[in-house]
C-alpha positions in Angstrom: 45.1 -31.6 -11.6 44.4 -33.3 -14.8 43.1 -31.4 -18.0 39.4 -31.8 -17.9 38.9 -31.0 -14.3 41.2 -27.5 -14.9 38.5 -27.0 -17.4 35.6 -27.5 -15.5 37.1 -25.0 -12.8 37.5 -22.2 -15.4 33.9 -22.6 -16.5 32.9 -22.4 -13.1 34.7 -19.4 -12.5 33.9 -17.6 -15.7 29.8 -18.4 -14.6 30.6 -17.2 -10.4 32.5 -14.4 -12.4 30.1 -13.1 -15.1 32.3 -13.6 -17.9 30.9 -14.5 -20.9 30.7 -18.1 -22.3 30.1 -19.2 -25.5 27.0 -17.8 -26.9 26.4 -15.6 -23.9 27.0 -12.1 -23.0 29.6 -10.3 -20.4 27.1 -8.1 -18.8 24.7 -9.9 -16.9 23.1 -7.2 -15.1 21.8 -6.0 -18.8 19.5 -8.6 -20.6 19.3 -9.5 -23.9 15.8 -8.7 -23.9 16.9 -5.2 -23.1 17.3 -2.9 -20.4 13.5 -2.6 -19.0 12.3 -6.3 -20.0 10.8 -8.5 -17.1 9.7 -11.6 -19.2 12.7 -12.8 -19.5 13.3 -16.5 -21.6 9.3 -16.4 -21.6 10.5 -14.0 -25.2 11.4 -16.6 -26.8 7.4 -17.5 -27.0 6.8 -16.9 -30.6 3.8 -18.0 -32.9 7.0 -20.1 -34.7 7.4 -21.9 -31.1 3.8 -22.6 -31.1 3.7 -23.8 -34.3 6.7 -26.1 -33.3 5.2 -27.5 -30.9 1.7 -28.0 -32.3 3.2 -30.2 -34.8 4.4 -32.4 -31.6 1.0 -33.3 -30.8 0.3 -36.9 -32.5 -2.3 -38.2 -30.3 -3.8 -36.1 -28.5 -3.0 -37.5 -25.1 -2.5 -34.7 -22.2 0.0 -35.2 -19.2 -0.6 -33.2 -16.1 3.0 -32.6 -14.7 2.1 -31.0 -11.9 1.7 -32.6 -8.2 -1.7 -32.9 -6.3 -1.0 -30.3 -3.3 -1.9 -31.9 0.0 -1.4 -30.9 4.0 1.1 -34.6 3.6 3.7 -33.3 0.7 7.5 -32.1 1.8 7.3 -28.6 3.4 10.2 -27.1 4.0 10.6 -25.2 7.7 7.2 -23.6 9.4 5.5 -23.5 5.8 2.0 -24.7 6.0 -1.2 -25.7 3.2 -3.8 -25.6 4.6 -7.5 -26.1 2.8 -10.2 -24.5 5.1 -13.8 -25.2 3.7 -17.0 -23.2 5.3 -17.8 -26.6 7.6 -21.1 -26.5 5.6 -22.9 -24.3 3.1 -21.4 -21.3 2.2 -25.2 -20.0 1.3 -28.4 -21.0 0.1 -31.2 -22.1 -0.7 -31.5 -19.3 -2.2 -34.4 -18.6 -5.4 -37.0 -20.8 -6.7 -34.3 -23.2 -7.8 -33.1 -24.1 -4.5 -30.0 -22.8 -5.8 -27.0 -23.8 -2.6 -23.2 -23.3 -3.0 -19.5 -24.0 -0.9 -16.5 -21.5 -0.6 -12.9 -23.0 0.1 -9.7 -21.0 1.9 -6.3 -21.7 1.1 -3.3 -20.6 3.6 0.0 -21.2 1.5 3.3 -19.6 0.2 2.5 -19.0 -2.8 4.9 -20.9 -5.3 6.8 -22.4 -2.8 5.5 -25.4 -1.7 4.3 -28.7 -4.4 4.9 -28.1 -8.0 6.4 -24.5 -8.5 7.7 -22.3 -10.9 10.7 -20.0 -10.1 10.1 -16.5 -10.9 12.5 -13.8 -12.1 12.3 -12.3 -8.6 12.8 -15.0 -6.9 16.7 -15.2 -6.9 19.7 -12.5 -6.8 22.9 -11.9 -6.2 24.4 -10.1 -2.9 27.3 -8.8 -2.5 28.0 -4.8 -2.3 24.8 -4.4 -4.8 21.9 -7.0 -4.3 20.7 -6.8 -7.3 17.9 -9.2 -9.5 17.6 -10.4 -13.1 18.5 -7.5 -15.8 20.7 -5.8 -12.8 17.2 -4.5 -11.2 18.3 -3.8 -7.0 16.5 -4.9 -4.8 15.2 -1.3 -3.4 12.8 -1.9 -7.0 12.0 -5.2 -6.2 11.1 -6.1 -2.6 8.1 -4.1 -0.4 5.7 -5.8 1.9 3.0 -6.0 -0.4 4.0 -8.0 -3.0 7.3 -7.4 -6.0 7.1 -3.8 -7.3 9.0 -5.2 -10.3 9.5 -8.3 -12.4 6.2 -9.4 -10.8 4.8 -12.9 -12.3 2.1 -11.1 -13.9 4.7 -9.7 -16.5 5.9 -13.6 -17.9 4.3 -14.5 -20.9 2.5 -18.2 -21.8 4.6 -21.0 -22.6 3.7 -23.2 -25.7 6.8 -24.9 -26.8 8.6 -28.0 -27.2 9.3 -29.8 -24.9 11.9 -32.6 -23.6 12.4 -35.1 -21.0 15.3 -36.9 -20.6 15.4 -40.4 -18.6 18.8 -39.8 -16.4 17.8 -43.3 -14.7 18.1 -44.8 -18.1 21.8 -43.7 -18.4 22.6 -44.3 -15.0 21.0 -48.0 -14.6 19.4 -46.7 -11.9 17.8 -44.0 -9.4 20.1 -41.0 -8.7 21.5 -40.6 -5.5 21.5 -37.5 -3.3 24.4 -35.4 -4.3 24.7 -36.6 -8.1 25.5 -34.4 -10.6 24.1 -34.8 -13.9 26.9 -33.7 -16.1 27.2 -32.7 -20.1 28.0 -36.4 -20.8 25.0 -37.7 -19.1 22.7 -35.0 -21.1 23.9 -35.8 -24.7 23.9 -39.5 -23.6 19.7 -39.5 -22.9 19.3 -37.4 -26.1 21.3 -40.3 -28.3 19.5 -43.3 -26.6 16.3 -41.4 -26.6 17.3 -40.2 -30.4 16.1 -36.8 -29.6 17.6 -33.6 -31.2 19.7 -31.2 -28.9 17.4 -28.3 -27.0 17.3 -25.1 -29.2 16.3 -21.5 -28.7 12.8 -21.7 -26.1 12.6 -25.3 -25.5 11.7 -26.7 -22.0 13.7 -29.7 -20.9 13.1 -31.9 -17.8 15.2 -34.0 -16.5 14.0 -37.3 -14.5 16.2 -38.7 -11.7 14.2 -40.7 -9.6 14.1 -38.4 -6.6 10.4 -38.2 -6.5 10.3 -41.9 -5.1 10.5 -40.1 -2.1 7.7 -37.9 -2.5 5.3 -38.1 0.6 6.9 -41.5 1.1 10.0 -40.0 3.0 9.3 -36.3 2.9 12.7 -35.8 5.0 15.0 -37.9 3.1 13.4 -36.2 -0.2 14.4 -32.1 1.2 17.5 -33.5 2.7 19.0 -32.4 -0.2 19.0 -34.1 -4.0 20.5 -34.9 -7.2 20.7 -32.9 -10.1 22.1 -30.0 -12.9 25.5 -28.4 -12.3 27.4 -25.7 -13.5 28.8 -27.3 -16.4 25.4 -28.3 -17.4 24.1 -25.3 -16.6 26.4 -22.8 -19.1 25.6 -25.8 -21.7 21.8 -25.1 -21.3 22.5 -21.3 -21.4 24.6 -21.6 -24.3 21.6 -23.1 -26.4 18.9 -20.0 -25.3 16.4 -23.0 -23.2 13.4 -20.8 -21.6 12.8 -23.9 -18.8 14.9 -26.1 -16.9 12.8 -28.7 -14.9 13.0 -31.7 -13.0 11.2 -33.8 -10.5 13.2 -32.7 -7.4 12.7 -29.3 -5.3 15.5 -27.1 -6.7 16.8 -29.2 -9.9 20.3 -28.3 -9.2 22.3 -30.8 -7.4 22.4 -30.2 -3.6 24.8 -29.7 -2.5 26.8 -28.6 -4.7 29.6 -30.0 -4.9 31.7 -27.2 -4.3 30.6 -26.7 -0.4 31.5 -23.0 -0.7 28.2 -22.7 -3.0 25.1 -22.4 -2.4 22.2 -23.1 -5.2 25.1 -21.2 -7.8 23.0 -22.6 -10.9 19.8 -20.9 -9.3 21.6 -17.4 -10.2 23.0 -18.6 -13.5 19.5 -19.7 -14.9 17.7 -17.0 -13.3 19.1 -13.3 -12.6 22.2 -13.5 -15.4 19.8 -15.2 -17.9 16.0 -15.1 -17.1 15.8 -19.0 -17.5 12.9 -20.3 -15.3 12.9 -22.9 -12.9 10.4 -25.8 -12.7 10.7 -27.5 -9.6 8.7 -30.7 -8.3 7.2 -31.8 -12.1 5.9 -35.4 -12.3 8.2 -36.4 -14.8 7.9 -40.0 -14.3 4.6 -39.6 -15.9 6.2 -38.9 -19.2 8.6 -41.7 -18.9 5.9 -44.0 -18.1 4.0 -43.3 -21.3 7.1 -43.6 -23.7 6.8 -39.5 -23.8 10.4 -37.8 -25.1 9.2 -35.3 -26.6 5.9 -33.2 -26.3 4.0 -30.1 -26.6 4.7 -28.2 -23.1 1.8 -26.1 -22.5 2.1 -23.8 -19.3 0.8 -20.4 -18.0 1.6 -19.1 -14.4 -1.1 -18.1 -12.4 -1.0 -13.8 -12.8 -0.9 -12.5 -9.5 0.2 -8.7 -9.2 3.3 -8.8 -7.6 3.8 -12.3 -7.0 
């Protein structure tokens, strides 16, 4: 075993382990944020991050990044969306003015299916104590009704910088399934992109390519993907990002390459560190328009115990 790959096994034992790396903490089951929070990185939303980022804004253009949600897009298992309209008017005429209007119904998972954003209680970790992000168990977390704690409605706005970085542009190509974008392939987008390293409450995106299959090939697109290990992973947590996104379903690469794991950078990002996950982002929209860097503007939708 050679140098470098003993070192990449320690780090991926010190994150399966809970030992701190550099610029982390030991205790993962206590947040930084401190013992009761559940926002999460969303703290690291200050009026200095939106000042930040207002000064990004040079001309004004605006990039959707999310997906348009259709009946056609990659569904994983029995999970449906389904638009149901009133098969006419909803009511009306009604008044003087003829007034007549329509009513829509949607059947979905919520945040599961298209563009989604990973919440704190969406991931844990089992073992003898199943327990969430800032060591909540899940006896506080799960009933049938919705998350009695670290609900959606508790994550704050996002208005920060934000970053892209063109992983096709240092590969030459389209990622493959099963690719892992390393540490090297990360500081080599943000020289040839001459972009400055993520700090505390940035967003950064990574583009891969993997969306080509995107309604196109819905089965070779959820067969699994490329993306964000462990090493990149504790290099991300080291510099305090509050998003990690891509334009593939999970942004970690899957599988990993360790076949004993399963979605490992999933509970590094989320439970030990309240790092958010944004899954299924257009992000060849930015790369189409020249976009590095931006102004990333997002606020979940605030549903009670979602």
């Amino acid at each position: 075993m050679d140098l470098k790959s003993f070192g990449l096994r320690l780090i991926a034992a010190a994150l399966m382990s809970g030992v701190a790396l550099a610029g982390g903490h030991t205790a993962w089951t206590t947040s930084k944020y401190g013992p009761d929070d559940q926002s999460g990185a969303s703290n690291l939303m200050t009026p200095a991050k939106a000042m930040q980022a207002t000064a990004l804004i040079k001309t004004g253009t605006v990039v959707s990044l999310g997906r348009d949600y259709s009946a056609d897009m990659p569904l994983f298992g029995a999970r449906v969306f389904g638009v149901r309209g009133t098969g006419g008017l909803a009511g009306g005429p009604l008044a003087a003015n003829d007034v007549i209007w329509m009513d829509d119904f949607l059947a979905t998972e919520i945040g599961q299916v298209g563009t989604q954003f990973d919440g704190l209680a969406h991931i844990g970790i089992g073992g003898d104590a199943h327990l969430f992000y800032n060591g909540t168990p899940q006896a506080d977390v799960t009933s049938p009704y919705g998350v009695k704690k670290l609900g959606i409605e508790h994550i704050k706005p996002f208005f920060t910088r934000g970053i892209v970085l063109d992983i096709t542009a240092v590969r030459g190509r389209d990622l493959e399934l099963g690719e892992e974008i390393s540490v090297a392939d990360i500081e080599a987008a943000l020289a040839a992109q001459g972009l400055d390293a993520p700090g505390s409450g940035d967003v950064v995106l990574f583009h891969t390519g993997w969306a080509k299959h995107w309604i196109t090939d819905n089965a070779t697109f959820n067969s699994g993907e490329p993306g964000v290990g462990l090493e990149a992973a504790a290099w991300l947590i080291e510099r305090d990002v509050a998003i990690v996104g891509a334009d593939t379903w999970a942004v970690e690469v899957v599988p990993n390459p360790d076949p004993t794991l399963a979605f490992p950078v999933h509970q590094e990002f989320i439970p030990k560190n309240g790092i958010f996950i944004h899954e299924n982002i257009a992000t060849e929209r930015l790369i189409a328009a020249g976009v590095s860097e931006f102004a990333y503007i997002y606020s979940p939708l605030s549903v009670v115990g979602a």
